[in-house]
C-alpha positions in Angstrom: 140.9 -60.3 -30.7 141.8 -61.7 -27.3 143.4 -58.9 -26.1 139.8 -57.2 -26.2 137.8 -60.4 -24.9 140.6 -60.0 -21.9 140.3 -56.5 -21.6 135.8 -56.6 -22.0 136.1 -59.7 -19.2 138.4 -57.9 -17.0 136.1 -54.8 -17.3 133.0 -56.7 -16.2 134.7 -57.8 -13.4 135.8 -54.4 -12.4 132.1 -53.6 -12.7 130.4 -55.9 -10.9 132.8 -56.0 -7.8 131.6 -52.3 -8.0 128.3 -53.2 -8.3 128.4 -55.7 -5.7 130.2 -53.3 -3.0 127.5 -50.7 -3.8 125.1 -53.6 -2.9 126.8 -54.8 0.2 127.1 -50.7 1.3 123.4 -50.7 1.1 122.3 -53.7 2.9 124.4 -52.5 6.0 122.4 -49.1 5.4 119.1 -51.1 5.7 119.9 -53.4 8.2 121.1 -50.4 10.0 117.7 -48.4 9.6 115.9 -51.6 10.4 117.4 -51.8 13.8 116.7 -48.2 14.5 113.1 -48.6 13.5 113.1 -51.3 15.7 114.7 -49.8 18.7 112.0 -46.9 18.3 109.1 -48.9 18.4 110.1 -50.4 21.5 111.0 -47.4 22.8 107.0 -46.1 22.3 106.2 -49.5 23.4 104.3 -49.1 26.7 104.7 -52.7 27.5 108.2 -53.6 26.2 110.3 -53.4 28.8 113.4 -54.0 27.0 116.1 -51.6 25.0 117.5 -51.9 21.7 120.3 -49.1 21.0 120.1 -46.8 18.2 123.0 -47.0 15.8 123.5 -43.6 13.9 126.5 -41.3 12.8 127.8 -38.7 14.4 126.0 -36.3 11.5 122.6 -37.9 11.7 123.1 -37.4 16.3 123.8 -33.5 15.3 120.5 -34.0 12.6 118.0 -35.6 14.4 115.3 -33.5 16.2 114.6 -36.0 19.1 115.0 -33.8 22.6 116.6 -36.7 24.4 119.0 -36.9 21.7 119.9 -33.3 21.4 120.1 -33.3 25.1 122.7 -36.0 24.8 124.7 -34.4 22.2 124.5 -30.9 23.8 126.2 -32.6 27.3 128.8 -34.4 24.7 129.8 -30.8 23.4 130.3 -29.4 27.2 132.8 -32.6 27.5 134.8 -31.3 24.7 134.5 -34.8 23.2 135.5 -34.6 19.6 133.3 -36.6 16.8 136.4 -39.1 16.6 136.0 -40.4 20.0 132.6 -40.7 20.5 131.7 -44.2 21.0 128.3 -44.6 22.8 126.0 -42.1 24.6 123.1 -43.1 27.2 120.4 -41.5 28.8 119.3 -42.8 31.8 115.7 -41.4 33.4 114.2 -42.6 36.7 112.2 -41.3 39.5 111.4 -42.4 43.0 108.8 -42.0 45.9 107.5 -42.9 49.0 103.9 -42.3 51.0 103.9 -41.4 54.5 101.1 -40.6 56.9 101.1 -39.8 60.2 97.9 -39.9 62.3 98.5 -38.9 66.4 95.7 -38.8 68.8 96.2 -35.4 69.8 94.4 -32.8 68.1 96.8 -30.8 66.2 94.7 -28.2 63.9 91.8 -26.3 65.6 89.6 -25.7 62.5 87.0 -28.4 61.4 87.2 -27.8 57.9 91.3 -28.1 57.4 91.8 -30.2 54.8 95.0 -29.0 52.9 96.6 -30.9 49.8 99.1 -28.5 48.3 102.5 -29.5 45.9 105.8 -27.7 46.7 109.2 -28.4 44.5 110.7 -28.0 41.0 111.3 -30.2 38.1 113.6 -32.4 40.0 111.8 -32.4 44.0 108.3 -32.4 44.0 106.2 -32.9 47.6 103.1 -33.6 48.1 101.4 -32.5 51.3 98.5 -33.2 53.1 97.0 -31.7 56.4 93.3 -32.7 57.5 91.5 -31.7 60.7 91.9 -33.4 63.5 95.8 -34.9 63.7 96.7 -35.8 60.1 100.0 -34.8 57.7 100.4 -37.2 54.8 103.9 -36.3 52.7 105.1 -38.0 49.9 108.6 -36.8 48.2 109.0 -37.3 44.7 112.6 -37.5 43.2 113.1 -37.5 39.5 117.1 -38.3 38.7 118.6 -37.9 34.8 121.9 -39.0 34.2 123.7 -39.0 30.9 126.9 -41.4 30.2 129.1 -40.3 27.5 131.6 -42.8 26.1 134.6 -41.5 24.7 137.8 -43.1 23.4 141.6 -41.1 23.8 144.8 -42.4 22.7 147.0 -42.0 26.0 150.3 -43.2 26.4 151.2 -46.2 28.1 153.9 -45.3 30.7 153.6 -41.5 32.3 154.4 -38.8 28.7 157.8 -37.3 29.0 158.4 -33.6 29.0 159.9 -33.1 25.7 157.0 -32.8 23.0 159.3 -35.0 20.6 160.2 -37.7 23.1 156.1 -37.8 23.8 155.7 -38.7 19.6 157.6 -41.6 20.0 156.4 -43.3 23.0 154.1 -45.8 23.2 150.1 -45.5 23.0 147.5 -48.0 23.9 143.6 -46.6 23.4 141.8 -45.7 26.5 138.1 -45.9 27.1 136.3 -42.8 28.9 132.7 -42.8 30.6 131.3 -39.7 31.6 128.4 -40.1 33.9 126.8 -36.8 34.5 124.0 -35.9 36.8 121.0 -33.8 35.4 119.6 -33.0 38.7 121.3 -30.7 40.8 120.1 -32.8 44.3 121.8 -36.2 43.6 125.7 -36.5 44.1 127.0 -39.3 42.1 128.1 -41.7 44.5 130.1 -44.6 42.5 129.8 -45.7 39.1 132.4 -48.0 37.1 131.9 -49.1 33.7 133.5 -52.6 32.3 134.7 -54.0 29.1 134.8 -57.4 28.1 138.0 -58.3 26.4 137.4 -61.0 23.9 
């Protein structure tokens, strides 16, 4: 008889560790999908001016119909960055522009009526130009820059790898952190950019 009161006690155990992993599995799942319904609403938040990261798998990145996401993704697959390594990705989207007018005391256009306001450019380069009768030009470049940062993790070894493929097995390997910043718009050269992790 106490064999089976062991045995009954030992299975309700068994049972409600289950239970209470099943339980801890899906409050990370919903405190996960509270943080993304967070981090969305900010992101539609005119007035916020602050980000909150989206956590998701690497399946629900390849699921989700968002462009900026897909955008992201579609960059990581041109990196050849495997699902493994992935570790962050980042879009960053900014544009820039600047009025300028120049009035001269000559007359420079003969017709009276002149009064030209015209846009040149593409997606990235717009410029807006204005001509008006009797010595006006008014110009004002607008830039638009996308850049998109793909963190990556490798295993590398720590001193150069040796030739021999089963000398290379053996060595020592420390994990290395990759960022990828790469520049949407075919005007801007990527000057500098350095990435830093704080070691706790």
């Amino acid at each position: 008889m106490n064999k089976y009161i062991i045995l009954t006690i030992i299975l309700l155990l068994a049972v409600i560790g289950a239970m209470w992993k099943q339980v801890e599995y899906a409050n990370d799942k919903w405190k996960t999908a509270e943080a993304n319904v967070k981090a969305y609403s900010m992101t539609l938040s005119k007035e916020n001016q602050k980000n909150v990261a989206l956590l998701l798998t690497v399946s629900q990145l390849e699921y989700f119909k968002d462009s900026v996401l897909q955008e992201l993704n579609e960059t990581r697959r041109k990196l050849n960055v495997k699902d493994k390594n992935l570790k962050a990705l980042q879009s960053v989207s900014s544009s820039f522009s600047k009025s300028d007018t120049i009035i001269l005391k000559d007359t420079l256009f003969k017709a009276v009526s002149l009064d030209i306001d015209t846009v040149l450019g593409d997606k990235w380069y717009s410029l807006q130009l204005g001509l008006k009768y009797p010595s006006m030009i008014a110009v004002k470049p607008n830039f638009k820059s996308e850049k998109h940062i793909i963190v990556s993790s490798k295993k590398e070894t720590v001193n150069p790898p040796k030739k021999f493929f089963l000398f290379k097995w053996f060595q020592k390997k420390h994990t290395v952190l990759h960022v990828d910043v790469v520049e949407k718009n075919p005007y801007v050269t990527n000057q500098e950019s350095r990435y830093i992790e704080i070691i706790k």
